[in-house]
Residue, then its C-alpha position, 0 to 999 in steps of 0.5 A: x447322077x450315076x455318071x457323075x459317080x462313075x466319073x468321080x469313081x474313074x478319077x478315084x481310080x486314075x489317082x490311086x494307080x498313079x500314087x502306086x506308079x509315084x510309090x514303085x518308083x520312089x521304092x526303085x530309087x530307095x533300093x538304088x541308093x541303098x545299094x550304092x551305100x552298100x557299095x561304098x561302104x563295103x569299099x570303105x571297109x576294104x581300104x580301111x583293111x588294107x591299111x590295118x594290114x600295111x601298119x601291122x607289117x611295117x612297124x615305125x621305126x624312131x631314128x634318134x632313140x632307135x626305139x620300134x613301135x611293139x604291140x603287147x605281148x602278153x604271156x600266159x602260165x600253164x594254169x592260164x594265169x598271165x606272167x607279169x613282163x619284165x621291164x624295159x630299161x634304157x640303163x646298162x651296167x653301172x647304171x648308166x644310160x645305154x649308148x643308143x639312149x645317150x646324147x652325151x655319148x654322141x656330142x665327141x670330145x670337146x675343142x682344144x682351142x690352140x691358144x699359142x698365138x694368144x700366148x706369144x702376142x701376150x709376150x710380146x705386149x708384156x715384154x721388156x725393152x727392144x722387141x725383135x723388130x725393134x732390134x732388127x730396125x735398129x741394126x739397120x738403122x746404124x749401118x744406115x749411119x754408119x754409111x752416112x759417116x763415111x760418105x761425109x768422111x769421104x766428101x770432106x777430104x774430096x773437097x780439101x784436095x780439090x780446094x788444094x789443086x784449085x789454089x796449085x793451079x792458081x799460083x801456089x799453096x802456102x802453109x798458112x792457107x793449107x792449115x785455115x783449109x784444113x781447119x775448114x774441112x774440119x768443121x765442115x765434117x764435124x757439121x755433117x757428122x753432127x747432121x748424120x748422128x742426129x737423124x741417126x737418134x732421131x730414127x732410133x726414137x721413131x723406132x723405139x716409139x713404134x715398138x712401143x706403140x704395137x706393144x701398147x696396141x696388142x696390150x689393148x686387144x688382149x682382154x677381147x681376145x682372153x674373152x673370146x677364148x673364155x667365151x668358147x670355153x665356157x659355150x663347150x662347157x654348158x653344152x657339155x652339161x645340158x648333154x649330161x643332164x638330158x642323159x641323167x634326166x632320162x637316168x632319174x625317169x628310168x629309175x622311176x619307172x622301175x620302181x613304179x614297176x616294181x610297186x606295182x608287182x609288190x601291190x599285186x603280188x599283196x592282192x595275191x598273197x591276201x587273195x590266197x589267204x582269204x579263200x584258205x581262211x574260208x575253206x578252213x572255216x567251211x571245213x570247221x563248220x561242216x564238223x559237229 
C-alpha cells in the first residue's frame, strides 16, 4: 500500500515539473513575441516619422492655380489674445480675378478666320455676265475662228487657180468658164465660211454654258461654307464665355468668402462687445452693492 502512494506521488511529481517545464517555455515564447512587436512597432513609428518630416519640408505645390499647401498660422496679441488673419483673396484692383487665378487670361486672343477667298468665290457666284475665264476662253476662241476664215479664204483661191491652170493646160479658159468657176469658189467659201462661224457660236455657247455652271456650282457651296465660318465663330465665342464664366464663378465665390469673413468678425467682435458690457454691468453692480 505505501509504494502504490509513492508511485502515485512520484507521478504526482513528474507531471507538476513537467507542467513548470511547458510554462517556462510558453512564458519564453510570450516574452519573444513581445519583443519582436516592440520591435516592429517601434519601426513603424520611425517611418511614420520620418514621413511627417518629408511632408512638412516639402509643401505640395498646385500648378494650375499656383496655390501652395500652408498650415495655419495663428497669431497672438500682447495680452495672449489671438489676432483674427486677413483674408486671402484671389481678386485684384478693380475687383477682378488676379492673372494666376484666370482662365480667361490664359486662353490669348480669339482666331481672325481670313474670309477673303470666301468673299471672292461669292463674287464670282453672284457675278453678272462673262467671267474672266469665260473672257479669256472666249478671246480664244475667235482667233481660233479667225484662223479658221482665213485658211478657208486661202484654200478657196488655191483651188480656183489650180482649177485655172488645169483648164490652160487643157486647151484654153473662156470667160464663160472663168465666171461659172468663180461663182463656184464663191459658194464654196461661203460653205466653209458658214461652217467656221457656226462652230465658232457653237464654241461660244459651251463656254458661256460652263461659266455659268461653275457659277451655279460655287453658288450651291456657299451656305456650307458660310456655315462652316458661322460655326468657328460661334465654338470661339462659346469658348470665350465658359472662360469668363468660370472667371466670374470664381469672382461671385470670393466675394462670398469674404463677406462670410467679414460676418464672422462683426458676430465675434458682437460677442466681444457684449462680453465686455456684461462683466462692466456686473462689476458696476458689485461695486453698488458692496455700498451701504
Amino acid at each position: 500500500m505505501y509504494d502504490r502512494w509513492y508511485t502515485e506521488q512520484i507521478e504526482i511529481n513528474r507531471r507538476a515539473e513537467e507542467a513548470a517545464r511547458q510554462a517556462a517555455a510558453q512564458k519564453e515564447s510570450l516574452a519573444g513575441q513581445t519583443e519582436e512587436l516592440k520591435k516592429t512597432l517601434a519601426s513603424q513609428n520611425d517611418l511614420f516619422k520620418q514621413m511627417q518630416e518629408k511632408i512638412s519640408a516639402s509643401p505640395t505645390t498646385d500648378g494650375v492655380l499656383g496655390t501652395t499647401e500652408l498650415k495655419a498660422q495663428v497669431k497672438y496679441d500682447s495680452q495672449g489674445r489671438p489676432i483674427r488673419n486677413n483674408y486671402l483673396s484671389m481678386l485684384g484692383d478693380g475687383g477682378k480675378l488676379k492673372d494666376q487665378f484666370s482662365f480667361a487670361s490664359k486662353i490669348g486672343p480669339g482666331v481672325n478666320l481670313d474670309q477673303s477667298a470666301l468673299s471672292e468665290i461669292r463674287n464670282r457666284a453672284m457675278s453678272q455676265g462673262p467671267s474672266a475665264w469665260a473672257q479669256l476662253a472666249q478671246q480664244q476662241q475667235q482667233l481660233q475662228e479667225q484662223s479658221g476664215l482665213d485658211n478657208a479664204a486661202r484654200g478657196s483661191v488655191q483651188a480656183q487657180n489650180q482649177a485655172y491652170n488645169s483648164l490652160r493646160s487643157r486647151g484654153g479658159l473662156s470667160a464663160g468658164q472663168r465666171e461659172r468657176m468663180a461663182m463656184q469658189g464663191q459658194r464654196d467659201l461661203m460653205n466653209q465660211t458658214q461652217g467656221v462661224r457656226g462652230q465658232g457660236a457653237q464654241d461660244r455657247l459651251k463656254i458661256s454654258l460652263q461659266d455659268q455652271q461653275s457659277k451655279d456650282q460655287m453658288l450651291s457651296q456657299l451656305p456650307q461654307a458660310d456655315m462652316a465660318a458661322a460655326n468657328f465663330a460661334q465654338s470661339q465665342r462659346a469658348y470665350s464665355n465658359d472662360a469668363q464664366k468660370f472667371d466670374l464663378n470664381n469672382a461671385m465665390n470670393d466675394v462670398r468668402g469674404f463677406n462670410a469673413y467679414q460676418a464672422d468678425g462683426y458676430g465675434k467682435a458682437m460677442q466681444e462687445w457684449g462680453a465686455a458690457k456684461t462683466a462692466d454691468a456686473q462689476a458696476r453692480a458689485s461695486g453698488g452693492g458692496g455700498k451701504k
